[in-house]
N, C-alpha and C positions, 0 to 999 in steps of 0.2 A: 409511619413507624419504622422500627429497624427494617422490617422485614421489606420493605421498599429500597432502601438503601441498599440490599444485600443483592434486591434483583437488580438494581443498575449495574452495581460493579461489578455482576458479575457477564453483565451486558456489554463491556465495554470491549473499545477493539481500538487497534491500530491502523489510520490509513496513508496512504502514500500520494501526497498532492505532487501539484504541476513541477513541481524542481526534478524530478524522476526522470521528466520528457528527454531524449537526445539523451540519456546519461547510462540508466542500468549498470552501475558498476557489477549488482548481484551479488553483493557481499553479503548482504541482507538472506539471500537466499538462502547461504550456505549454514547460517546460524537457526534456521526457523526449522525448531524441533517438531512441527506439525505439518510442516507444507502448503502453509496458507497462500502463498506467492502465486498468484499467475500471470502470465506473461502477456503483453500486448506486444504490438509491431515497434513502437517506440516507448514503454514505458509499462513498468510492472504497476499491477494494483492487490491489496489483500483482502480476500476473502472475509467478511468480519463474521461467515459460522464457522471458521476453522480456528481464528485465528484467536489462541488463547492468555494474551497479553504479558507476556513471560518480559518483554522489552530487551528480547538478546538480538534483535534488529537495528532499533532505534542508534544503537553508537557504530553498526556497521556500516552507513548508511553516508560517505563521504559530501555528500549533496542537501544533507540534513533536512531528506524529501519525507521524512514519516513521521506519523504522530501519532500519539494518544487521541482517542476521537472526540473526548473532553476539551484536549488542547489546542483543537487546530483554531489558527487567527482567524480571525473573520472575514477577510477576504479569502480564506482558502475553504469554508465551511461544503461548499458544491460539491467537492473532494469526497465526502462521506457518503453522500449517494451515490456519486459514482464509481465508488472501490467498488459498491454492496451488487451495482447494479454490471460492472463490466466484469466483474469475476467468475458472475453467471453465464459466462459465453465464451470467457479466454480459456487456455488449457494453462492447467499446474504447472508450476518449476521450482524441483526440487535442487537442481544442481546451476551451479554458473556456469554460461555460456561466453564465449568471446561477446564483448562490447560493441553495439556498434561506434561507430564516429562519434566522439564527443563533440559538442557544440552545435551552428545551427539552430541555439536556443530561441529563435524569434518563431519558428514554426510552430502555428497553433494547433494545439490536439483536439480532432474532431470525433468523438464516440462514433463507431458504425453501429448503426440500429438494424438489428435481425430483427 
């Protein structure tokens, strides 16, 4: 019924797949009126309990590495458990930091497991 529908969307979140790697522009950061953003060594992931799908991210985002968690492709689906699961151990970023090196895009991002 509605009432199912009303818990999905309100379920829903944004995550930030493999395009992010080597990139962090962190524009994205500065627009995310909640601070879902935490930061990894090479690539930001979102929070999906903070993150309250306003999509003032999604067009800062030069790399067009985030999505809707409905929307991600099917080859980027992995992506959604691992925003939920690497946000639990990364620290917050609220503000933009200088960028590292862009490029280098062939290096694989390997999750550390604590």
């Amino acid at each position: 019924g509605k009432g199912k529908e009303c818990e999905e969307i309100a379920g829903m979140t944004y995550i930030v797949n493999d395009k992010c790697i080597r990139c962090k522009y962190m524009d994205c950061v500065e627009v995310c009126p909640v601070d879902c953003f935490r930061e990894g060594e090479n690539m930001l992931v979102i929070d999906p309990d903070e993150c309250i799908s306003c999509n003032a991210c999604v067009p800062m985002c030069p790399a067009e590495a985030i999505y809707m968690d409905e929307d991600v492709p099917a080859d980027k689906q992995q992506w959604t458990e691992l925003n939920a699961e690497l946000a639990r151990n990364w620290p917050m970023i609220s503000r933009k930091k200088h960028s590292p090196k862009r490029g280098n895009r062939g290096i694989l991002f390997k999750p550390v497991r604590i």
